[in-house]
N, C-alpha and C positions, 0 to 999 in steps of 0.2 A: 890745647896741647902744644907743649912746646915743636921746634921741627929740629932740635938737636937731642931728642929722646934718649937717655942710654939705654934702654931694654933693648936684649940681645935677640936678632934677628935673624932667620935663617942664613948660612954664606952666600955670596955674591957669587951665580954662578949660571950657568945655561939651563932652562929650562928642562926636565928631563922628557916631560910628556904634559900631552894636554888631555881635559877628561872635559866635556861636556856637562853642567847640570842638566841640560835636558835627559842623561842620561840616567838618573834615578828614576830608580822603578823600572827600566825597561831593559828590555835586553839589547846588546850592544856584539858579543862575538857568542855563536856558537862555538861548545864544544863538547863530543861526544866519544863516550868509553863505556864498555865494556856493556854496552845495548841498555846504556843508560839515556834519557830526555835530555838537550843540551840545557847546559847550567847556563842562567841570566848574570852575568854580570852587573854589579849593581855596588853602589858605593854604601860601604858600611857603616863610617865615620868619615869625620871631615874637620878640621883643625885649621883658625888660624890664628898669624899671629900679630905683634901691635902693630897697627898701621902709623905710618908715618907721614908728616906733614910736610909739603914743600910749598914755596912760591913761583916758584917754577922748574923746567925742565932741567936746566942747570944746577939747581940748588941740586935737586934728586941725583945727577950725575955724581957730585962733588962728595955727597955725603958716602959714597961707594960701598954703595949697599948690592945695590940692582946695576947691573947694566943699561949704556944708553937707550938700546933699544928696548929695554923693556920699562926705562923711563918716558921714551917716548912713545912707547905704544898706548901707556898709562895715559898720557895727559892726553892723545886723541880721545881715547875711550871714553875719559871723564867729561870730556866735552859733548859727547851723546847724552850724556844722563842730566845734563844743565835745562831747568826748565825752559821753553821757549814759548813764544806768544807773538801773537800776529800784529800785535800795535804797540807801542812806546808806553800806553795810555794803561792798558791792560797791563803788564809787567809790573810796572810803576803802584799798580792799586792793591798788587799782590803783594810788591817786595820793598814798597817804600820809595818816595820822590828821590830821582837824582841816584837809586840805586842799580837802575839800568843802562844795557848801551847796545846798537846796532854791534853783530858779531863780526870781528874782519875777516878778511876773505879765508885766512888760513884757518881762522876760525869754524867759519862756515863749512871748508870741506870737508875736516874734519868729521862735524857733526851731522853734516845732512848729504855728503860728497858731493856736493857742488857749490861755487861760488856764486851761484844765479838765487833769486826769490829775495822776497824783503819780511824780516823778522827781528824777535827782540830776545835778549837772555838779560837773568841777573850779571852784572862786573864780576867777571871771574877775578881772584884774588891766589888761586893757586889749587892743589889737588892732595890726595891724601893717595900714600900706595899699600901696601900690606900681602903677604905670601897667603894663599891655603894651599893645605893638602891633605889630598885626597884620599882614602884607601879602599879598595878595593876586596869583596868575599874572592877575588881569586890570587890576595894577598899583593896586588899591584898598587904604587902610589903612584899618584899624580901630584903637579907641583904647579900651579898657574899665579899670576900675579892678581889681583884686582884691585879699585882703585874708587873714588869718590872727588866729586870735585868740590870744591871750596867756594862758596861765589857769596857779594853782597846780598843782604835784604834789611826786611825793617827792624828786626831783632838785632841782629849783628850791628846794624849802623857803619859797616866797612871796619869795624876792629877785630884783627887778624886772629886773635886768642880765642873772640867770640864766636868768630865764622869756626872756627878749625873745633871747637867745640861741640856744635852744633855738627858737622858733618863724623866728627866722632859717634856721639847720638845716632845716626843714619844709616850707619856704616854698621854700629851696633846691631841693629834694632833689624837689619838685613841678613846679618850674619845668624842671628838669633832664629829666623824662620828658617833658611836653610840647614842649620841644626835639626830643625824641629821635622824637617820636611824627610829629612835622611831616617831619624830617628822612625818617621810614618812609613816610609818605603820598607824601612828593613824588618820592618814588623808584620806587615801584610805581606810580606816576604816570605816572616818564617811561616805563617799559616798556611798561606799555599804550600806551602812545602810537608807540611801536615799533613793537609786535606788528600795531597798527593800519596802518601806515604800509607793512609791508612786505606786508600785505595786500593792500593796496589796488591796491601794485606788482604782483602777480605777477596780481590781477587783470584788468590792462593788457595785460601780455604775452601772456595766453591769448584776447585779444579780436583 
């Protein structure tokens, strides 16, 4: 994927809220009317859109899409999600001779919050960012960034097209299950809400 995309992206703007995925399926605020059971909160749908490629913090800045801080909150993040391995030897058998490296310290705190311990990742090469949002059955959006990192291995061979490729593929292939996941929640959703309903009914009729 190129990293100067023209597909039109959400505006450049302050987040409005943040909505947890752990919160599908569960409940999140009550709230109660008119001696009704509090309604669960629960995400309906979920939308995002093309993710975009940088090499780094700076590229993300310029392209002025996102703000700084939520470009650099991105390239922390993605730094979590980078494979890591406990030897040079391991890394290397995974991702290809010569396609790994000790992470530097900024690197490290990032990913594991501290500069201490001895570990290996694939050469990060840069990180991918992208909007979703959220909606809510009590008609609330949420807006969060998320993000994918870009790193060497033995497929890519370190070419930037092929890496950014491949983390498109990932990115995909993530976003596709949490579709699938929301799709599952809202459906065992409405059934309880069934099972509830004809309760209630048959409750009536034996009164």
């Amino acid at each position: 994927m190129s990293k100067h995309d023209s597909t039109p992206h959400l505006p450049r703007r302050k987040r409005s809220g943040r909505l947890s995925l752990a919160m599908m399926g569960a409940s999140a605020f009550g709230l109660t009317a008119c001696g009704q059971p509090p309604q669960e909160e629960q995400i309906t749908d979920i939308e995002f859109d093309q993710p975009r490629s940088f090499q780094s913090v700076e590229d993300c800045v310029a392209e002025n899409v996102y703000t700084r801080s939520a470009c650099e909150d991105a390239y922390e993040a993605s730094l979590k999600e980078v494979p890591r391995y406990s030897t040079l030897e391991e890394c290397e058998a995974e991702n290809g001779e010569g396609a790994c490296t000790a992470p530097t310290d900024e690197q490290s705190q990032a990913a594991t919050g501290s500069t201490g311990g001895s570990w290996f990742m694939p050469a990060m090469m840069g990180y991918m960012v992208g909007s979703m949002m959220s909606n809510t059955n009590r008609g609330r959006s949420f807006e969060r960034v998320y993000q994918e990192p870009v790193y060497r291995n033995r497929q890519n061979q370190g070419n930037w097209n092929t890496a950014s490729s491949q983390a498109t593929q990932r990115v995909t292939q993530r976003n596709d299950a949490m579709r699938s996941s929301v799709v599952q929640n809202r459906k065992a959703a409405s059934q309880r809400s069934g099972f509830g309903s004809r309760s209630s009914a048959r409750g009536g009729w034996g009164s």
